[in-house]
C-alpha positions as CSV (number, residue, x, y, z in Angstrom):
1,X,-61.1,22.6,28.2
2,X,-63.8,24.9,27.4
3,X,-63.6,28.8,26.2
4,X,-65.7,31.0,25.4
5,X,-65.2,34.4,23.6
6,X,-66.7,37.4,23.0
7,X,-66.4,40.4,20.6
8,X,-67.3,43.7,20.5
9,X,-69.5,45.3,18.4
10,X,-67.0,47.2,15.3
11,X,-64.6,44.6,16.3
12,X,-62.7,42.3,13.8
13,X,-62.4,38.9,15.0
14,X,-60.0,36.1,13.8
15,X,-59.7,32.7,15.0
16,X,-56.0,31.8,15.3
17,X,-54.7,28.1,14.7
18,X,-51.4,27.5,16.7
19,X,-49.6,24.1,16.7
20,X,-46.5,22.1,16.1
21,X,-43.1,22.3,17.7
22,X,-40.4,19.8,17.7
23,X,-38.9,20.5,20.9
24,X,-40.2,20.7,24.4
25,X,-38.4,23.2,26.9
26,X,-39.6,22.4,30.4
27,X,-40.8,24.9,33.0
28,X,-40.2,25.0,36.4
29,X,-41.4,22.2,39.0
30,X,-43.2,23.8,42.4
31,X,-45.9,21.8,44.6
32,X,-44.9,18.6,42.3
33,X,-46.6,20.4,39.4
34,X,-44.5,21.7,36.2
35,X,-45.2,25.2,35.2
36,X,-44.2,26.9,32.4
37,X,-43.1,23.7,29.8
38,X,-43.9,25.3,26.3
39,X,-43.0,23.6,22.6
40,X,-40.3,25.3,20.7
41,X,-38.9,25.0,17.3
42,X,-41.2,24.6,14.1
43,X,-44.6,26.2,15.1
44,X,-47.1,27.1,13.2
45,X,-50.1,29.3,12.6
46,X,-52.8,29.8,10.7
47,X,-55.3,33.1,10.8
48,X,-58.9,33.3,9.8
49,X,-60.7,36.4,9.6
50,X,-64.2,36.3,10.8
51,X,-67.2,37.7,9.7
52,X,-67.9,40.9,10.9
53,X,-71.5,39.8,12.3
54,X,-70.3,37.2,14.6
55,X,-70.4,38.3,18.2
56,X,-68.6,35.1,19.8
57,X,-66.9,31.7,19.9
58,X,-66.6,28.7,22.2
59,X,-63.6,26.7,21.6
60,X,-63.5,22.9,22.9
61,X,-60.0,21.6,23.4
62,X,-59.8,17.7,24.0
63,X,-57.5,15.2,24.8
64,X,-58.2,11.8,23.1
65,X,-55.4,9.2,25.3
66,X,-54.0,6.3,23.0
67,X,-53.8,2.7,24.5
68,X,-50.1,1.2,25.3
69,X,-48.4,4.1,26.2
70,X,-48.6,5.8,22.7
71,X,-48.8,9.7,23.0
72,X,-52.6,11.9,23.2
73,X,-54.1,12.8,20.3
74,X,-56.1,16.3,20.9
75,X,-58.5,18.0,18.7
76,X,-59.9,21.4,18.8
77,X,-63.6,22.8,17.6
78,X,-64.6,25.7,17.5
79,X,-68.4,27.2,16.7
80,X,-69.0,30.7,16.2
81,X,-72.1,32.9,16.2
């Protein structure tokens, strides 16, 4: 998954870490697809102002599957200008 941000000019920018949760709630299933599942319980965050003279981000989310049935490993990376 690729995003990309932008920022106005005289706007503050922070890049916002959010991860963890011990608990998955599920969503609702429609069209054999579940929507709505989120992770509850034990979330974190962590906030990073940015400098004032970047104008945007792209953020790269990716899933990295594990052999034998062992759960995904994803990373995040994020490059600002």
């Amino acid at each position: 998954m690729d995003t990309h941000y932008g920022f106005g000019e005289g706007e503050q920018a922070w890049l916002v870490c959010s991860y963890g949760g011990g608990k998955r709630v599920k969503g609702r299933v429609h069209d054999g697809h579940e929507w709505g599942q989120y992770m509850d319980d034990g979330q974190r965050e962590w906030w990073v102002k940015l400098a004032s003279k970047l104008a945007m981000c792209d953020l790269q989310v990716r899933e990295i599957k594990s052999r034998g049935g062992s759960p995904s490993a994803w990373t995040a990376t994020v490059n600002c200008e």
